[in-house]
SEMIVO-449438 format. One line per field, with one value per residue: residue number from 1; x, z, y of N, C-alpha, C in turn. Coordinates in Angstrom, 2 decimals, padded with zeros to 5 digits. Example, Ala and Ser with C-alpha at 12.3 -4.5 7.8 and 13.67 -1.06 7.14 Angstrom:
2
i <- [1 | 2]
n.X <- [013.19 | 012.85]
n.Z <- [007.80 | 007.08]
n.Y <- [-005.69 | -002.25]
ca.X <- [012.30 | 013.67]
ca.Z <- [007.80 | 007.14]
ca.Y <- [-004.50 | -001.06]
c.X <- [013.20 | 012.90]
c.Z <- [007.80 | 007.87]
c.Y <- [-003.30 | 000.03]
//
This chain:
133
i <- [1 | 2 | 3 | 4 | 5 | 6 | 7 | 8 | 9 | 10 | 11 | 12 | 13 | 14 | 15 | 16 | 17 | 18 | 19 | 20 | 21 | 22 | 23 | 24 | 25 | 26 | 27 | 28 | 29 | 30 | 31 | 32 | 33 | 34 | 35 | 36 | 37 | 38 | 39 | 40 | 41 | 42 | 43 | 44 | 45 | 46 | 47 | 48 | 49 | 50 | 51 | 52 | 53 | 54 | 55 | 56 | 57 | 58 | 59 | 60 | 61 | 62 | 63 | 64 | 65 | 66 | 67 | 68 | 69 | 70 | 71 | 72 | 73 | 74 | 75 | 76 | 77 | 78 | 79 | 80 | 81 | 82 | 83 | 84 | 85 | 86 | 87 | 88 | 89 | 90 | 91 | 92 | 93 | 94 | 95 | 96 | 97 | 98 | 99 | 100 | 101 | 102 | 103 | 104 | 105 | 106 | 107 | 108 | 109 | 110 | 111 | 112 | 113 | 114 | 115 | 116 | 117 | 118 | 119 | 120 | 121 | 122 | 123 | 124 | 125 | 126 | 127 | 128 | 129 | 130 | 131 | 132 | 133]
n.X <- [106.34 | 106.06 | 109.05 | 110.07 | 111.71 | 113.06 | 112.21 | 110.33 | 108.51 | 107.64 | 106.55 | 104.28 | 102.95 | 101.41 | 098.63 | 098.47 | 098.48 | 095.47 | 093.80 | 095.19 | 094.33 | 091.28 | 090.99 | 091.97 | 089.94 | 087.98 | 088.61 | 088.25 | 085.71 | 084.12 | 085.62 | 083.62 | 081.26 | 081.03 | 080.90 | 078.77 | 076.88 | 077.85 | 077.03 | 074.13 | 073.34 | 074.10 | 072.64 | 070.27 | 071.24 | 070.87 | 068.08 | 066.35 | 064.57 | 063.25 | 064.32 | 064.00 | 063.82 | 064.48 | 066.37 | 068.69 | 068.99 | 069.22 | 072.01 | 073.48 | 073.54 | 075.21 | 077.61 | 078.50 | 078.58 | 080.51 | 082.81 | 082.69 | 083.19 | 085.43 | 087.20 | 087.48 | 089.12 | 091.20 | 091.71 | 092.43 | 094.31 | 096.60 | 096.86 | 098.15 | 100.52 | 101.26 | 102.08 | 099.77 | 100.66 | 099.89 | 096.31 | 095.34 | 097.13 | 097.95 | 099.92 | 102.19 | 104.25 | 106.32 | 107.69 | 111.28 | 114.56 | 117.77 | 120.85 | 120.36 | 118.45 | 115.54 | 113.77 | 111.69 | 110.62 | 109.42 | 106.55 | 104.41 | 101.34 | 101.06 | 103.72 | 105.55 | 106.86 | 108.50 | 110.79 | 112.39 | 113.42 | 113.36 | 114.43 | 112.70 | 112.52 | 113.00 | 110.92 | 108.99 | 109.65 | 112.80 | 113.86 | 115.33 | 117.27 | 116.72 | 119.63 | 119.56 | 121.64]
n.Z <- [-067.03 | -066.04 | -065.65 | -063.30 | -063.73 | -060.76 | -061.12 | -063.02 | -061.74 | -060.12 | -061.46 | -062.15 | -059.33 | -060.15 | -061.30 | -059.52 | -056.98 | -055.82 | -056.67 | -054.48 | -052.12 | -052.67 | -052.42 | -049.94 | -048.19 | -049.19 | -048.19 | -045.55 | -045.58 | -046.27 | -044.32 | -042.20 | -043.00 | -043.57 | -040.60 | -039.71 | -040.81 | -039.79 | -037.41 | -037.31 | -038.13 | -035.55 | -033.87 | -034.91 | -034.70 | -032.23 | -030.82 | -033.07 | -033.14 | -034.01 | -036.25 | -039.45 | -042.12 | -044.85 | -043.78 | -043.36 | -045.71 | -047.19 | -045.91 | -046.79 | -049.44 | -049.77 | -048.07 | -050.47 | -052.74 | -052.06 | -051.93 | -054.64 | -055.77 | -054.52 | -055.24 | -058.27 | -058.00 | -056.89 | -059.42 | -061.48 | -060.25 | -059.92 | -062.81 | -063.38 | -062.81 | -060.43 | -057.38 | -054.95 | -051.55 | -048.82 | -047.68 | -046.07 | -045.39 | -047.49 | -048.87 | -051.54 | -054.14 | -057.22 | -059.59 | -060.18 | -061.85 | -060.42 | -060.59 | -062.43 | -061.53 | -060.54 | -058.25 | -055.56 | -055.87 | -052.96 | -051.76 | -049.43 | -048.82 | -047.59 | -047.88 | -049.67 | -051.96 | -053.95 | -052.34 | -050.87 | -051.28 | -051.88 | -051.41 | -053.44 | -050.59 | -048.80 | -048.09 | -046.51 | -044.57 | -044.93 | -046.16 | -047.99 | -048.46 | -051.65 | -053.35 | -056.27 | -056.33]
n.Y <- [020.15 | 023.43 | 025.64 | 027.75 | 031.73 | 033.47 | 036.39 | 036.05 | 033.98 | 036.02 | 037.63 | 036.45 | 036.75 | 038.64 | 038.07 | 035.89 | 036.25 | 037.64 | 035.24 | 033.55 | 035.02 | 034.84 | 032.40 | 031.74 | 032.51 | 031.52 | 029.12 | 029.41 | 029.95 | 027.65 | 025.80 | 027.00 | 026.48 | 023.66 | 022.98 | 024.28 | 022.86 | 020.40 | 021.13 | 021.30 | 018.66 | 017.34 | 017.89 | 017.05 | 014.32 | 014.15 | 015.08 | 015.63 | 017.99 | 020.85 | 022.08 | 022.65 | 020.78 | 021.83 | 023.69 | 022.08 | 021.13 | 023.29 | 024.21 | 022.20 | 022.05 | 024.97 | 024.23 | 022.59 | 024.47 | 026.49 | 024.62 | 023.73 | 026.78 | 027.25 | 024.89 | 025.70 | 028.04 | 027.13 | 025.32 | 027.55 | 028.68 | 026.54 | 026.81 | 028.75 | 027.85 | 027.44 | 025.27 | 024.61 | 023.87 | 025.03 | 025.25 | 027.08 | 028.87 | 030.03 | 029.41 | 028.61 | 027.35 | 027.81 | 025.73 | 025.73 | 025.83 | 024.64 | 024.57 | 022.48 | 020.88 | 020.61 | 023.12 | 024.64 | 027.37 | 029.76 | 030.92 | 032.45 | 033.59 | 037.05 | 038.18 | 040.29 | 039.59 | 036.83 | 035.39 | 033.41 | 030.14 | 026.14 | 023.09 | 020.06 | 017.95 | 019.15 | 021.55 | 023.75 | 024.52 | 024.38 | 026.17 | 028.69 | 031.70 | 033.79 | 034.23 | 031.33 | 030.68]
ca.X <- [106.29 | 106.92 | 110.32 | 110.29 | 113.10 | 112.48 | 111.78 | 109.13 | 107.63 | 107.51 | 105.11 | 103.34 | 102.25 | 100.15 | 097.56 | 098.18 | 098.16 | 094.35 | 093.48 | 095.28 | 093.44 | 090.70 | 091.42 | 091.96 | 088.70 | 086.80 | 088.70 | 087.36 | 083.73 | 084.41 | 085.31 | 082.75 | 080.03 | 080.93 | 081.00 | 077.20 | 076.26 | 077.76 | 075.99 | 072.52 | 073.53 | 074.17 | 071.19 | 069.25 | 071.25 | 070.23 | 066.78 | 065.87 | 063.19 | 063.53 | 065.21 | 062.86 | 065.11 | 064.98 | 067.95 | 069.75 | 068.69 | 070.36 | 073.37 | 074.16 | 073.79 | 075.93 | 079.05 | 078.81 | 078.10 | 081.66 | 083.31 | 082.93 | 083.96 | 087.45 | 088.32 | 087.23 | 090.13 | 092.70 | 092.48 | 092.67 | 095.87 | 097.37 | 097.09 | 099.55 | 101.84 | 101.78 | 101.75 | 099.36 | 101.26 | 098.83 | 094.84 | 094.77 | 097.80 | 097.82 | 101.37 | 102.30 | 105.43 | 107.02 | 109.07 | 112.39 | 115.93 | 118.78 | 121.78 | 120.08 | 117.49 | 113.80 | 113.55 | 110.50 | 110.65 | 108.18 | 105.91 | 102.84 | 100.18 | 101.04 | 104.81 | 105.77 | 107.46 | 109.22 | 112.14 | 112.68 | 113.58 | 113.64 | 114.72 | 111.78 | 112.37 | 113.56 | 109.99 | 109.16 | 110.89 | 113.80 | 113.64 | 116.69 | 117.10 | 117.43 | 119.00 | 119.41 | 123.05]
ca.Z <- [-065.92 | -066.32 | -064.65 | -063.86 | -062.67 | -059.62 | -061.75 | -063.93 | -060.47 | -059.25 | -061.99 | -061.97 | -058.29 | -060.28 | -060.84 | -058.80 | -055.48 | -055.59 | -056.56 | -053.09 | -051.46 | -052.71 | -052.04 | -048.40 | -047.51 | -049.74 | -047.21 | -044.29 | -045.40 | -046.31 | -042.98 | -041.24 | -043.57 | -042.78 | -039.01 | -039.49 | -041.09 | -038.39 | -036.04 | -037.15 | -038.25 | -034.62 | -033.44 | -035.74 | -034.35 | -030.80 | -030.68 | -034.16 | -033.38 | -034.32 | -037.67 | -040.99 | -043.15 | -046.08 | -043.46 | -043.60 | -047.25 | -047.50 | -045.72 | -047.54 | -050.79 | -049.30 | -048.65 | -051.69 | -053.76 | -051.65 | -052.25 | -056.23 | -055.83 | -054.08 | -056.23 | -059.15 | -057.73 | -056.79 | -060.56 | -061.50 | -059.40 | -060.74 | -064.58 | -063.70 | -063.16 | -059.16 | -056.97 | -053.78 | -050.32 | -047.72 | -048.11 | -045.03 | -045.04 | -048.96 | -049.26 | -052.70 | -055.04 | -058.03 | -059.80 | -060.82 | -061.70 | -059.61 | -061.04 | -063.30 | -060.35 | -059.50 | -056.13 | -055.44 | -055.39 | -052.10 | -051.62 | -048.50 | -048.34 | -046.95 | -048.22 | -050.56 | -053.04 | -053.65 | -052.17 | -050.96 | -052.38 | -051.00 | -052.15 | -053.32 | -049.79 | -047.49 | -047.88 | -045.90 | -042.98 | -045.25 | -047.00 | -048.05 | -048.66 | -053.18 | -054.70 | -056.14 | -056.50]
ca.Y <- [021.10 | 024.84 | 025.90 | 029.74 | 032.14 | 034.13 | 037.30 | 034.88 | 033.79 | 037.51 | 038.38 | 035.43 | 036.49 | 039.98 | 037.19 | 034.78 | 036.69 | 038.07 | 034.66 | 033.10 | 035.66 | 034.47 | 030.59 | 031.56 | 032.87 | 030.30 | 027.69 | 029.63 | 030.16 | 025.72 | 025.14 | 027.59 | 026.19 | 022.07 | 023.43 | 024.44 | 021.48 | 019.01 | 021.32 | 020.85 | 017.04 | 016.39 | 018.15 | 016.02 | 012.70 | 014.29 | 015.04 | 015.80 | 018.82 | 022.45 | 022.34 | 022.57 | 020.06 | 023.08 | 024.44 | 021.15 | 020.70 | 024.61 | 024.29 | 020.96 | 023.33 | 025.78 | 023.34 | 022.04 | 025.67 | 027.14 | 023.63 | 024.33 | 027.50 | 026.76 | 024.15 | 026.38 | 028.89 | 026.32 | 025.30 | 028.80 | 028.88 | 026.13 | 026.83 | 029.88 | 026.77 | 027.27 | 024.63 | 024.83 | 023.79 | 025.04 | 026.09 | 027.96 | 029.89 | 030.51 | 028.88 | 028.01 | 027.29 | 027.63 | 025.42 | 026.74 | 024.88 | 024.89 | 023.58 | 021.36 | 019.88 | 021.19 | 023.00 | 025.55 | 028.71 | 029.80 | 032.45 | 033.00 | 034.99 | 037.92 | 038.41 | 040.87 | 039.15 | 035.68 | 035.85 | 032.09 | 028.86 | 025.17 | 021.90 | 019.20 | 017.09 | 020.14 | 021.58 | 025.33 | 023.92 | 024.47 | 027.57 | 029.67 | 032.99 | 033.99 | 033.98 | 030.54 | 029.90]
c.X <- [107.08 | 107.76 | 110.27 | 111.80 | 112.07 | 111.80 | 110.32 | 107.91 | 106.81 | 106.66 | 104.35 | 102.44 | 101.00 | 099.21 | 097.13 | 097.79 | 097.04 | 093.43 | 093.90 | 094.62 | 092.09 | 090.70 | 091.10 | 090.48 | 088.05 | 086.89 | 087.82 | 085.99 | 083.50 | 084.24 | 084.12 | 081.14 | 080.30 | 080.83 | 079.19 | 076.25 | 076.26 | 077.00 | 074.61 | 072.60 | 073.21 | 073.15 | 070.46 | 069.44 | 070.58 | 068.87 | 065.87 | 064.86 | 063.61 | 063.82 | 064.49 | 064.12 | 064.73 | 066.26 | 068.61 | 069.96 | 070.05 | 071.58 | 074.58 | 074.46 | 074.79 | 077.75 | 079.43 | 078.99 | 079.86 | 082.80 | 084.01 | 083.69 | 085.65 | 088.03 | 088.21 | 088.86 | 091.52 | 093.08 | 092.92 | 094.13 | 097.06 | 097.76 | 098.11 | 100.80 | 102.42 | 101.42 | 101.02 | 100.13 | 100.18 | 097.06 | 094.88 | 096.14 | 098.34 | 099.20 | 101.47 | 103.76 | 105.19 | 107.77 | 109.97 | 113.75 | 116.95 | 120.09 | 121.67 | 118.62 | 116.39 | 113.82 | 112.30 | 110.60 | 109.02 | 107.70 | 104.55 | 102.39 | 100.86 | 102.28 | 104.89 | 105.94 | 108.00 | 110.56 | 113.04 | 112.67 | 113.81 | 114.01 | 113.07 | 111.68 | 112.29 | 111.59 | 109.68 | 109.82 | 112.86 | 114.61 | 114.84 | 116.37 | 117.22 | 118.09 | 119.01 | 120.66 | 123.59]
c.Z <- [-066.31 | -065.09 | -064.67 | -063.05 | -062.16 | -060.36 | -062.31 | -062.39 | -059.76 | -059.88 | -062.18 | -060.84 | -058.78 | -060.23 | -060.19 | -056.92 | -054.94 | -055.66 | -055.08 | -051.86 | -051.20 | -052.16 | -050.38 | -047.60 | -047.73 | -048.55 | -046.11 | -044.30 | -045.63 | -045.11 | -042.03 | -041.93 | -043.15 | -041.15 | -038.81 | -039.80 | -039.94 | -037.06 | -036.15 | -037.74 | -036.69 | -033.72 | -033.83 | -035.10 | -032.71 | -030.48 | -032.28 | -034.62 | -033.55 | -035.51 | -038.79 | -041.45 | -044.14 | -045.09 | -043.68 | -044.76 | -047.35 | -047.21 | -046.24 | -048.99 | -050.58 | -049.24 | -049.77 | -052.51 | -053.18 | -052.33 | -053.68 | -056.52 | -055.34 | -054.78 | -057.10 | -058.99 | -057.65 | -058.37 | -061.16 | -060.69 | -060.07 | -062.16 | -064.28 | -063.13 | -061.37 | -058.21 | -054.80 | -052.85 | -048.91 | -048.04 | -047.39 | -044.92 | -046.27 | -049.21 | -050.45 | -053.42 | -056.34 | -058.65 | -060.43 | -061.10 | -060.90 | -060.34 | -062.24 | -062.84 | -060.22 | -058.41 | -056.68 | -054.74 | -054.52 | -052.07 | -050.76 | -048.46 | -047.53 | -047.06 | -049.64 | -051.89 | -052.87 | -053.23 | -050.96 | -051.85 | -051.38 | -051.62 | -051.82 | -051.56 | -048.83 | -046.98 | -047.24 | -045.15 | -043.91 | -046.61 | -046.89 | -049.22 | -050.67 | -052.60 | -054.60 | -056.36 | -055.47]
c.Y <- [022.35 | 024.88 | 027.91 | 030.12 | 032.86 | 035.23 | 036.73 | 034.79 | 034.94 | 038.16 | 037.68 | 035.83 | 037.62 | 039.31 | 036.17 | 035.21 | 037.19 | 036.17 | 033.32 | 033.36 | 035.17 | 032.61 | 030.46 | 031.70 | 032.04 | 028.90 | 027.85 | 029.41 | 028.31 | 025.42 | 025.38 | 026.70 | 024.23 | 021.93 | 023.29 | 023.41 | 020.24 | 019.70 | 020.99 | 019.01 | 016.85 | 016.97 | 017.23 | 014.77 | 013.28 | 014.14 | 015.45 | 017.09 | 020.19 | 022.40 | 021.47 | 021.93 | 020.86 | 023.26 | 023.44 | 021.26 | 022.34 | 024.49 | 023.28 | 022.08 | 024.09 | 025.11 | 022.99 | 023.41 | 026.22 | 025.85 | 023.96 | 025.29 | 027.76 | 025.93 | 024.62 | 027.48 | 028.15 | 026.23 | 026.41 | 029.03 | 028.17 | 026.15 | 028.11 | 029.34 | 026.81 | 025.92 | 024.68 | 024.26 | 023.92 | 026.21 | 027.24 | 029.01 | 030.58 | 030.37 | 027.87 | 028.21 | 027.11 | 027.13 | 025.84 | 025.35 | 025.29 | 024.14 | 022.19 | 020.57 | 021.28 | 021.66 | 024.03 | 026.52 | 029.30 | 030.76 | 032.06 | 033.86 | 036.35 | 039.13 | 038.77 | 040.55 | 037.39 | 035.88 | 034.55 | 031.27 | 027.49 | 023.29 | 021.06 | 018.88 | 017.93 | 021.08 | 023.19 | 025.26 | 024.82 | 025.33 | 028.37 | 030.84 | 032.84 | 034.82 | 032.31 | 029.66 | 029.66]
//
């Protein structure tokens, strides 16, 4: 496991932060696209009539085709040694040392820079300010 310092982490985010971007939306168009599917699924368990199975057949394609592509990005995320936390709010860490011990340096969507840190167990809940001494 790579260990970064905050600085390390902070340029890590030049490519890692278009690709969170990306991650986040892919979740949305995921969820919005398994949404459309269980809607014409439960049409189908209802009365079954209106809906050419090509659209089912498509929108099954469709979950699956976004699917690929999000986990295609997550790994893409992780090879720059970050570790995902949350899909939907593009919350991911860093690991860094502290004293000798692993904690994770945090960073969300939307925030400038890294500029938290949290012990393994403590989690976002328990996020303290850098530095890291």
């Amino acid at each position: 496991m790579r260990h970064f310092t905050p600085d390390e982490a902070n340029a890590e985010l030049v490519a890692v932060r278009p690709l969170v971007e990306r991650m986040v939306a892919q979740r949305q168009a995921h969820v919005a696209a398994l949404a459309r599917q269980e809607e014409l699924e439960g049409h189908i368990r209802g009365n079954g009539g209106g809906i050419p199975p090509a659209e089912l057949a498509e929108t099954a394609a469709g979950v699956e085709r976004v699917a690929r592509e999000l986990a295609k990005t997550i790994d893409d995320i992780v090879a720059h040694g970050a570790e995902i936390k949350d899909l939907d709010e593009g919350l991911i860490d860093f690991p860094a040392l502290r004293h000798g011990e692993t904690v994770l340096l945090c960073w969300k969507l939307g925030e400038d820079e890294i500029r938290y840190w949290h012990t393994l167990e403590a989690g976002f809940a328990g996020r303290q300010e850098l530095p890291l001494d």
